[in-house]
C-alpha positions in Angstrom: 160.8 63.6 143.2 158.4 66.3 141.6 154.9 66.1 140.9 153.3 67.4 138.6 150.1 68.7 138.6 147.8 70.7 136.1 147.0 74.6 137.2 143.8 76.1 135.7 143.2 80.1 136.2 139.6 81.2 134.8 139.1 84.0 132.6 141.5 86.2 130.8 141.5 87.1 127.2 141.2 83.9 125.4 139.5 81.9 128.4 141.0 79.8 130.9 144.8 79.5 131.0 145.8 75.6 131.9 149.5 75.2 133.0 151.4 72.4 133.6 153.7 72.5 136.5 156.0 70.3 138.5 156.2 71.0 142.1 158.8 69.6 144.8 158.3 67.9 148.0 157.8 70.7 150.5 156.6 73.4 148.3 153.7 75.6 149.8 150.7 76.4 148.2 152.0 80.3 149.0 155.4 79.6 147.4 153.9 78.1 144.4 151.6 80.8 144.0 154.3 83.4 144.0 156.1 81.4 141.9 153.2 81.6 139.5 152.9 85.1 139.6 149.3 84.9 141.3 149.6 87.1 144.2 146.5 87.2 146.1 144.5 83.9 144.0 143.6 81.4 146.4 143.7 77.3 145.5 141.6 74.4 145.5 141.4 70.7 143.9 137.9 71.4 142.8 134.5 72.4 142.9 133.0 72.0 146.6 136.6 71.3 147.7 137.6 73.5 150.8 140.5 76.5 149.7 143.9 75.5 150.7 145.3 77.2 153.4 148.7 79.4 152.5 150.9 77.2 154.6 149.5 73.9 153.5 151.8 71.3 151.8 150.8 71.6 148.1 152.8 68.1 147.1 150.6 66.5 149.8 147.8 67.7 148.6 147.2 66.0 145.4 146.3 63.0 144.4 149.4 60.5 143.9 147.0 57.9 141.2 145.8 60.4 138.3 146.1 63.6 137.0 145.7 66.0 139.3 144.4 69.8 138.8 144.4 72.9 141.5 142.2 75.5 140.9 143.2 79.1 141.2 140.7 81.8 141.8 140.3 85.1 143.3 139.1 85.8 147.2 135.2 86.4 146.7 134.0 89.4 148.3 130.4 90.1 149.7 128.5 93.3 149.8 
């Protein structure tokens, strides 16, 4: 059974984009990137959340009981 769940990229044109997307059992947070064309974004469920690693179980991941968002951003870089 999918899950879906509610992807929010910031920025862009007209602000934030907000998909919604139905992942399998199984799927990796690497796979569903690609599958999103966001090469190189990272994900989280939210502010002060840790980043999910590449290999993580995306479908485990997120809550079961409510709506669920992931976060996509870019790698932060310091100087």
């Amino acid at each position: 059974m999918d899950r879906q769940i509610t992807l929010l990229i910031p920025g862009g044109a007209n602000g934030d984009v907000r998909r919604d997307v139905n992942i399998p059992q199984g799927m990796t947070v690497n796979a569903f990137l690609q599958g999103q064309n966001l090469n190189g974004y990272q994900l989280s469920t939210g502010a002060g959340h840790p980043l999910l690693a590449g290999t993580d179980d995306l479908f485990k991941q997120v809550d079961t009981d409510s709506a669920t968002k992931v976060y996509a951003t870019t790698p932060a870089t310091q100087g």
